[in-house]
N, C-alpha and C positions, 0 to 999 in steps of 0.2 A: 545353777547353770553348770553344764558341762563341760571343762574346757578341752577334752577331744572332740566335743560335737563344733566347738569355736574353730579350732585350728582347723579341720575339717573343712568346714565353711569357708574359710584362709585359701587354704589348699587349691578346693576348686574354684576361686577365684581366682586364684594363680593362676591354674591350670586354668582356665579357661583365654583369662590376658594373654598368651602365650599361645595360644589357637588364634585368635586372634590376628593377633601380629604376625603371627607366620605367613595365615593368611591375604592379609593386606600386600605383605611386601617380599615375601621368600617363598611363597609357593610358583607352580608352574603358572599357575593361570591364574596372578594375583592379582588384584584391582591397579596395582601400581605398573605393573605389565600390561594389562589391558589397556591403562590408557596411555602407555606411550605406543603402542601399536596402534593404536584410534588417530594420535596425531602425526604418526608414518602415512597411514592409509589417506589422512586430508591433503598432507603433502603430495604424494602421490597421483591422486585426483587433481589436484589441480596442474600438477605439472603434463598428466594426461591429455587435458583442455590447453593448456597452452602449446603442445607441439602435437593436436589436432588442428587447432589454429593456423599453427605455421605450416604443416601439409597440406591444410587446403589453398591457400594463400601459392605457397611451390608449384602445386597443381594448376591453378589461375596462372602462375608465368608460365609454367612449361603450353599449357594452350595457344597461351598470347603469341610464345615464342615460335610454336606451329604454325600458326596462322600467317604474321607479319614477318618477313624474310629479311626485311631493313633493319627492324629493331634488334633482330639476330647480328647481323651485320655491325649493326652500333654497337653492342655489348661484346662483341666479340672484338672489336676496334681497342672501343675503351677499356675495359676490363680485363681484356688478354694480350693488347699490345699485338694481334695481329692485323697483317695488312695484307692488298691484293699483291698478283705479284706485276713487278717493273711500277709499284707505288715507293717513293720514298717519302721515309716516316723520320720525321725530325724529334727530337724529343727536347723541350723546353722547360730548363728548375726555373722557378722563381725564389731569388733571395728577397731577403729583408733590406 
């Protein structure tokens, strides 16, 4: 047996481990970067579906709030503390 044709054999198996590994985790477009770019893009997506969600939902009030001039009225009461005018507005804490 020859043992430059051994070490040889060595060699490129070295040399090849080392392709490899490069590949896996230190290249541009390495499996290890692909997949944390795979689980950016699920987060992503789903956060695209949830504030599709809440825009259509925003879209359904701002309609509602078109339509019904009272419930304008209420929200604007309750939620903004305003009032008509020559209305007095008492405002009430309750303690414990």
């Amino acid at each position: 047996m020859n043992p430059f044709k051994l070490k040889k054999n060595y060699l490129f198996l070295f040399l090849g481990g080392i392709i490899v590994i490069w590949m896996l985790f230190f290249d541009t477009y390495s499996i290890w970067t692909r997949y944390s770019l795979s689980q950016e893009k699920k987060e992503l997506i789903h956060k695209t579906h949830q504030l599709e969600t809440e825009t259509k939902q925003l879209k359904q009030q701002i309609k509602e709030l078109k339509q019904d001039t009272s419930l304008l009225n209420r929200i604007a009461r309750e939620k903004y503390g305003m009032h008509k005018e020559g209305e007095k507005v008492y405002k009430v804490e309750i303690r414990d």
